[in-house]
C-alpha positions as CSV (number, residue, x, y, z in Angstrom):
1,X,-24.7,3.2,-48.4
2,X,-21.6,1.7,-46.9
3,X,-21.6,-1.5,-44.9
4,X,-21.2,-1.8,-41.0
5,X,-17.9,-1.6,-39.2
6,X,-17.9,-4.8,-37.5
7,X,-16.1,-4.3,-34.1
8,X,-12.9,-5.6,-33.7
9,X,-12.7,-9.3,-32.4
10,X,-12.3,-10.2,-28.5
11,X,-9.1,-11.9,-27.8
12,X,-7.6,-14.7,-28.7
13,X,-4.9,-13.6,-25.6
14,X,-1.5,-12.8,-27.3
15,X,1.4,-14.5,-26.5
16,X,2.4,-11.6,-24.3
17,X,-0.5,-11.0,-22.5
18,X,-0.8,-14.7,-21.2
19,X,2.7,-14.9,-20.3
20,X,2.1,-11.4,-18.3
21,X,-1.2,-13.1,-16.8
22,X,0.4,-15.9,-15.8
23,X,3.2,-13.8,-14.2
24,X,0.7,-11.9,-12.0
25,X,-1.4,-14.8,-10.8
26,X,1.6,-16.9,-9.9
27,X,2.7,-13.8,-8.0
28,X,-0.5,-13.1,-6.4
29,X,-1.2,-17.1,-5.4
30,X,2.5,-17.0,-3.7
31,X,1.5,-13.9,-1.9
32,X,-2.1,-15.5,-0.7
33,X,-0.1,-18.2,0.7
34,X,1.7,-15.9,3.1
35,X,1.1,-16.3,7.0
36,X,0.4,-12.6,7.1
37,X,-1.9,-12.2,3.5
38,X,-5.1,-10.8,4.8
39,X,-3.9,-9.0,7.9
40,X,-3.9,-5.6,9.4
41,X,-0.9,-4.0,10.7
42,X,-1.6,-3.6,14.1
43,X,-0.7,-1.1,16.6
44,X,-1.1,-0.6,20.5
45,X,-2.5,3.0,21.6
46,X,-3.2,4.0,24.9
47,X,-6.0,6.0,25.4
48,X,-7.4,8.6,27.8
49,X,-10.8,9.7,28.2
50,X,-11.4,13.3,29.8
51,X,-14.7,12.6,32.2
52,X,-15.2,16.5,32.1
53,X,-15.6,16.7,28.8
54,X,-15.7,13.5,27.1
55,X,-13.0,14.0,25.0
56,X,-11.0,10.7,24.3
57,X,-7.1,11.3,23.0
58,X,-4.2,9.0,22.9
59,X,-1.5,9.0,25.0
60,X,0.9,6.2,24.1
61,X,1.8,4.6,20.9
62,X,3.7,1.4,19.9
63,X,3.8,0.8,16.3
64,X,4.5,-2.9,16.5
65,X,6.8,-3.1,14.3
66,X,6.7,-6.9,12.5
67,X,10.0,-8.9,11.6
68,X,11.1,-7.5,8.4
69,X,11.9,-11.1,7.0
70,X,8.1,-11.7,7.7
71,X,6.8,-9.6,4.8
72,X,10.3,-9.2,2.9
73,X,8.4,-12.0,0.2
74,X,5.4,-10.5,-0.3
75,X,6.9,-7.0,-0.9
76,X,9.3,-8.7,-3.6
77,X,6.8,-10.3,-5.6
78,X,4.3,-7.3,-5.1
79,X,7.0,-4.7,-6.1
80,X,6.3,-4.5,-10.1
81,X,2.5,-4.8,-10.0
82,X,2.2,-2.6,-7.0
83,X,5.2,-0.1,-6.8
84,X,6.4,0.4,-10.3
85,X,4.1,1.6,-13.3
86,X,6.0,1.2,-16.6
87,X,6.6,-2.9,-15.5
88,X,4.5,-5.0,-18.4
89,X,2.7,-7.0,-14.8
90,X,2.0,-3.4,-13.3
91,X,-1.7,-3.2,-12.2
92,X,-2.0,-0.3,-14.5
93,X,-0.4,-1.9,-17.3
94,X,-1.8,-5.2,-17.1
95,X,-5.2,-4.5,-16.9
96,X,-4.7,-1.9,-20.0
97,X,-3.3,-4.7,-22.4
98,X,-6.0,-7.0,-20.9
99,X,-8.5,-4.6,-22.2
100,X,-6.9,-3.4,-25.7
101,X,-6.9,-7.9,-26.5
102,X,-10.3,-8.1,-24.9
103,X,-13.3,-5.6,-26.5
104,X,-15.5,-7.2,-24.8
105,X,-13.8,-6.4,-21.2
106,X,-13.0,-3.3,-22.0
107,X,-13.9,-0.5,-19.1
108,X,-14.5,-3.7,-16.9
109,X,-10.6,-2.7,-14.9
110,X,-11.3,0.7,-14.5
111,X,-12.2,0.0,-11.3
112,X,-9.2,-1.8,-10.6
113,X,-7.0,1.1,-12.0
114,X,-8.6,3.8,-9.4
115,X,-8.5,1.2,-6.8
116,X,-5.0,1.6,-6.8
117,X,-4.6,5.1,-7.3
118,X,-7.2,5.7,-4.4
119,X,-5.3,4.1,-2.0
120,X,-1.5,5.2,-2.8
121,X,-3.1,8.8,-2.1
122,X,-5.2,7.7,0.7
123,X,-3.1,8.3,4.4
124,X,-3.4,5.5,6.7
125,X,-1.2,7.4,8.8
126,X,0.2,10.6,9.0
127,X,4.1,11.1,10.3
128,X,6.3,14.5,10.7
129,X,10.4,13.7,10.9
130,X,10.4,15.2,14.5
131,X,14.2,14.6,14.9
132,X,14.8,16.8,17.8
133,X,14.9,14.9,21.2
134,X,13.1,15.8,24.1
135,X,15.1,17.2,26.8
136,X,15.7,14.7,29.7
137,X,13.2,14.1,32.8
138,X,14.4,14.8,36.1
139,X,13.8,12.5,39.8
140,X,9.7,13.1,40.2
141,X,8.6,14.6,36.6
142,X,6.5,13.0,34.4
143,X,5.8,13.8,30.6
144,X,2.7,13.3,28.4
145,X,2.3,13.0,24.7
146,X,-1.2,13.1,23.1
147,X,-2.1,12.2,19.7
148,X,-5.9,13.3,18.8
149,X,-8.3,10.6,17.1
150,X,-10.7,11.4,15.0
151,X,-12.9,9.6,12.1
152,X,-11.8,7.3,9.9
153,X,-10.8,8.4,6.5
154,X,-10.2,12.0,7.2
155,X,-8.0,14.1,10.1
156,X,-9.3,15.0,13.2
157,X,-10.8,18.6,13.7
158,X,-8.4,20.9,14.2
159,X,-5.2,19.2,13.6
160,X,-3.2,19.9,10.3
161,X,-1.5,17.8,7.7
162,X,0.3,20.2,6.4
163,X,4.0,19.3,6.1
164,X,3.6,15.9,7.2
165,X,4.2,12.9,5.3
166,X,2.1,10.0,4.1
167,X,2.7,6.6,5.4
168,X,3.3,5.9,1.5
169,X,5.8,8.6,1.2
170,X,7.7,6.8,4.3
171,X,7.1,3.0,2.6
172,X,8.6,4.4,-0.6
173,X,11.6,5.7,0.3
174,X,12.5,2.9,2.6
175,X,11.9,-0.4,0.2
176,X,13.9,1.4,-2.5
177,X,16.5,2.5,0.0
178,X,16.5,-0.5,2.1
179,X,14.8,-3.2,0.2
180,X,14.8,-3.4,-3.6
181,X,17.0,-0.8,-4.1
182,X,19.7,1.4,-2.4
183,X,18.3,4.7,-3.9
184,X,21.3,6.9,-2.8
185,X,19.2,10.1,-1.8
186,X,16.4,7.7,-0.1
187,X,19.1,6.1,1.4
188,X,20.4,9.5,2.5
189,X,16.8,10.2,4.4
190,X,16.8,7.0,6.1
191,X,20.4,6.7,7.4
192,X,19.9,10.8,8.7
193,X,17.0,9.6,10.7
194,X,17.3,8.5,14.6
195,X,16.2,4.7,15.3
196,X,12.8,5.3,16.2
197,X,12.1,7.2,13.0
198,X,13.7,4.4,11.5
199,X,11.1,2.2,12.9
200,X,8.5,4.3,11.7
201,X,10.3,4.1,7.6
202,X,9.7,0.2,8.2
203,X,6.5,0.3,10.0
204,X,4.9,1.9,7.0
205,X,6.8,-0.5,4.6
206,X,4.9,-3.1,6.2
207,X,1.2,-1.2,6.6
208,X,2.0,-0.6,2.4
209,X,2.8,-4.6,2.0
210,X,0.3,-6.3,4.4
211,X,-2.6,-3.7,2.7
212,X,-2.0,-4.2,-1.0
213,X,-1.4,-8.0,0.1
214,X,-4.9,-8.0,1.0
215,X,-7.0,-5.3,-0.4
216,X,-5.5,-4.7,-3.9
217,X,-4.0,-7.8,-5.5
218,X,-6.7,-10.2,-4.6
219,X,-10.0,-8.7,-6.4
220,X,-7.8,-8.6,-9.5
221,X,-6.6,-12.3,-9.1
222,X,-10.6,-13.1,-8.8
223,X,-11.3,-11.0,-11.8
224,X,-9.1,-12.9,-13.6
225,X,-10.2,-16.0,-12.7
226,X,-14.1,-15.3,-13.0
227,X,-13.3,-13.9,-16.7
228,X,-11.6,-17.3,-17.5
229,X,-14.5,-19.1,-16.3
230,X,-16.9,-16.9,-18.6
231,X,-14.5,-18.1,-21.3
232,X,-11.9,-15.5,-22.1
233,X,-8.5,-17.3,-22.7
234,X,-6.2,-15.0,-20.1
């Protein structure tokens, strides 16, 4: 008869893993202290509701496009947990070491992990690089553009995505073109665009900062702090 494996002990926190810990929490308290942390981006749309037929569609659109020197912070400190995935304070990362230290947490991130991965595929928005200007009006003529809503989470009936990019696709190549990096094919894309698609490239930087600001990084940072409360030295 041979004896019980006894399970590998739970922590004590290496050297590396509280200094990576620490990195992430001072991060994410400096981005909770932002004016904007927990806020939408907001947009105006004007809408128009057919009394034939009930339909309701959209038929103006102002992205509202924030100061970039508002967010420009946040996005800094956010870029290796958020943006990169081989940095040691990546979400991934980080919550990986946390569980190979910790037995007792292990499977206790995974959550965390798809979290993230959920919402760098999810679209809040949808944009096509429509480059080619309308012609001009003429005295008396009038021009309407519709966009069609339809239920959160998904696209509307009838409309398709195909060929269009996410708003992530748009955040990425503009904070490593424009922001953290000067990506020379990204930086390519963005200097061919006109200036309104360039105010859609920094419209969905900022939907990508304000949302991990508030929906990503803060559930970890309480994770982390609950587990220290429950004893685990992090």
């Amino acid at each position: 008869m041979t004896a019980a494996t006894e399970p590998p002990g739970c922590g004590p926190s290496s050297v590396e893993l509280k200094a990576n810990v620490a990195n992430f929490m001072e991060r994410a308290e400096r981005i909770a202290g932002n004016p904007l942390a927990g806020q939408d981006a907001q947009f105006t749309v004007r809408m128009r509701k057919d009394i034939q037929t009930g339909e309701i569609s959209a038929t103006g659109f102002d992205p509202r496009v924030l100061p970039e020197d508002d967010w420009l912070a946040m996005a800094a400190r956010m870029r290796p947990i958020i943006f990169l995935e081989d940095d040691p304070v990546s979400l991934s990362k980080l919550t990986a070491q946390i569980e190979r230290e910790h037995v007792a947490l292990r499977g206790r991130l995974k959550q965390a992990r798809q979290r993230l991965s959920a919402w760098k595929r999810h679209a809040f928005v949808y944009l096509g690089n429509f480059e080619v200007a309308p012609p001009g009006l003429v005295a008396g003529e009038e021009r309407s553009q519709q966009v069609r809503i339809g239920p959160p989470g998904r696209s509307p009936s009838g409309i398709a995505t195909e060929g269009l990019a996410t708003d992530f696709d748009y955040a990425n190549t503009y904070l490593n073109a424009m922001v953290w990096h000067s990506d020379t094919n990204k930086s390519m894309e963005y200097q061919a665009a006109s200036e309104f698609m360039k105010k859609q490239y920094r419209k969905c930087a900022e939907i990508r900062v304000l949302s991990a600001a508030k929906d990503i990084i803060p559930p970890l940072r309480q994770w982390i702090l609950d587990a220290r409360a429950d004893g685990h030295d992090l």
